[in-house]
N, C-alpha and C positions, 0 to 999 in steps of 0.2 A: 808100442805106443806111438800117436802122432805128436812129433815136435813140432812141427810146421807145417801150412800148407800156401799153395802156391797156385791158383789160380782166377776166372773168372768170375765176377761179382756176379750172381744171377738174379737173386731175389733179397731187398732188405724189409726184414719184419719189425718188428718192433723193441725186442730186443736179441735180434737175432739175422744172421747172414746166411745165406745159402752160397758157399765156394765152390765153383764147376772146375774139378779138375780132373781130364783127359774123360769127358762125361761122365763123372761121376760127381753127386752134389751134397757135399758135406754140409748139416746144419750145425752152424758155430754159431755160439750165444755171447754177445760183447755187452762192453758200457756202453753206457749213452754218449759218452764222448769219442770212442771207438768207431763206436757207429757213422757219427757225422764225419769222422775223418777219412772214410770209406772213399773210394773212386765210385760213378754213376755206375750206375747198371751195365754190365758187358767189356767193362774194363779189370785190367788185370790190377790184383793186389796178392800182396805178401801176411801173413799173418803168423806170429807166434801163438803155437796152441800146447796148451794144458788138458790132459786127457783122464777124466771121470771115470771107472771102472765101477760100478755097481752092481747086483745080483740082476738087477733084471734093466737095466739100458749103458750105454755109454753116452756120454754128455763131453763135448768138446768146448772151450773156452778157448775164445782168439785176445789178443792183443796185437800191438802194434809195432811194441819191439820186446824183446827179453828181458828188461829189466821191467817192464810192466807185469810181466807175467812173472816175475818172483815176488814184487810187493804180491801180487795174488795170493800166493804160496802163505805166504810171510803171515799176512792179515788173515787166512784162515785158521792159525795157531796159536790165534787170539782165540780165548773164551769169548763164546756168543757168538763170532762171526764166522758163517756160513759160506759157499760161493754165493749167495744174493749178494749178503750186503759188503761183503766186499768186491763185487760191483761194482755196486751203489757208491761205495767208496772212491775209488779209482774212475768211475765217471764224473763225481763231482771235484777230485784232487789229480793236477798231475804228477807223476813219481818226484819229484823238485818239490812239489807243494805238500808232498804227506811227506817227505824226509826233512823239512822244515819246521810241520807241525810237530811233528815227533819229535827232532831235536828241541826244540822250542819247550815242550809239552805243552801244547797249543791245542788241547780237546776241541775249542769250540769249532777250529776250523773243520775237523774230522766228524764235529757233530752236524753238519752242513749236509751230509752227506744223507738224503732219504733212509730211515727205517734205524736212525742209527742216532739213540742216547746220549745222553751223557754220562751213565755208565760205560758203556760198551765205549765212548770216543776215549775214555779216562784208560780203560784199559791197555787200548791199542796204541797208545802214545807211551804208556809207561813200559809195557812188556814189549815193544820193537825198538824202544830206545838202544838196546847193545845188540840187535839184530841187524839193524843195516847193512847190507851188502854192497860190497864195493859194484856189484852189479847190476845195482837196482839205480847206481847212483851214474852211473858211466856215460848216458849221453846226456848230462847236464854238462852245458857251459863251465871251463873253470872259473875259480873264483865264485859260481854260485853256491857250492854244497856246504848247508854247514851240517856238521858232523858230532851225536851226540859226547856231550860233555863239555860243547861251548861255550857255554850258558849255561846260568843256574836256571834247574828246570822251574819253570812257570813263575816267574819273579816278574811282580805289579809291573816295577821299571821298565823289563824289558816288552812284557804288551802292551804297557802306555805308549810305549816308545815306536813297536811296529804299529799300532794304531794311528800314533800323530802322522807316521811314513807315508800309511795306506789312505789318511785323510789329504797328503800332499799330492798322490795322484799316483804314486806309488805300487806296482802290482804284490800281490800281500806275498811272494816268494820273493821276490825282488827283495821287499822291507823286514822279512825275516831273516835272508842270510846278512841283510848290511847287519841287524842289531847286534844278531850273534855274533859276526865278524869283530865290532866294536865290543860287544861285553868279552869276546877272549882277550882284546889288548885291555879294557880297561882294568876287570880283575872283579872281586868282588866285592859288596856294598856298594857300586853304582848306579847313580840316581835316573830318571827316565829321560834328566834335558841331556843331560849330558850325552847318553847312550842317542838321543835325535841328534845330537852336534857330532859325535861319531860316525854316526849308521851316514849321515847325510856325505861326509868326507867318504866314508867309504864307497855310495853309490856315487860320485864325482869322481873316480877311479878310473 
């Protein structure tokens, strides 16, 4: 199986890369977000890849580092989702922003995501909630991860509260790990101003 591959950018499609290594040119299939973070054409890049084995093709998936490539894993053992939409997923969430929505159980942000419900987002926030890998979570900044069981899952307080965050100018990862942060010290039955008078002490950290 290919864990990685390691060479020049030759051709970017549309949802897909062509890697020339030692001339040979691997078509890897990324997010949209993958995509853009690519080096120009004829420059070297790095990529994590996940390898597809089916009866009749092999199908490679890049990422950009390992812990991307395990929410992959992760979101496929989700009922309903596919390697598309978890994609789609992972192009429209960075591993920080779906380990937030998840701890949070924050569907809508996960419903953001092309091709993807509010069934299927309800899913994947409830069934990866004790999933998290320490290694999905590793190149986030400390002090940003919040980790399920921080928060009561999907409580008004606390998405009034990243919303007032993310109405201040706040990037909505950012405002989800202060609330969490603030709803572990506060405790339970906390109210939404309080969890913004929290969350705000916490991101002044």
């Amino acid at each position: 199986m290919i864990g990685k591959l390691k060479g020049i950018i030759d051709t970017i499609g549309e949802d897909w890369v062509i890697v020339d290594v030692g001339g040979v040119g691997y078509e890897v299939h990324c997010s949209t977000r993958t995509l853009q973070s690519l080096p120009p054409v004829g420059e070297a890049a790095t990529l994590s890849i996940e390898t597809h084995v089916r009866e009749n093709e092999i199908r490679l998936f890049g990422f950009p580092t390992d812990a991307e490539r395990m929410w992959f894993r992760l979101l496929q053992g989700v009922q309903g989702v596919g390697a598309k939409v978890a994609l789609a997923v992972l192009g429209t969430l960075t591993p920080l922003e779906l380990a937030n929505a998840v701890a949070l159980q924050d569907k809508a942000q996960v419903s953001r995501a092309p091709g993807v419900g509010p069934k299927v987002a309800q899913r994947v926030v409830s069934e990866l909630k004790d999933k998290i890998p320490a290694l999905a979570l590793a190149d986030a900044p400390a002090g940003d991860i919040t980790l399920p069981g921080e928060v009561a899952p999907g409580t008004p307080a606390a998405a009034d509260a990243v919303s007032a965050l993310t109405n201040l100018g706040y990037a909505h990862a950012q405002a989800s790990a202060a609330v969490a942060a603030a709803a572990s010290k506060a405790g339970e039955g906390v109210e939404a101003g309080e969890l913004i008078r929290l969350g705000l002490r916490e991101l002044a950290q």
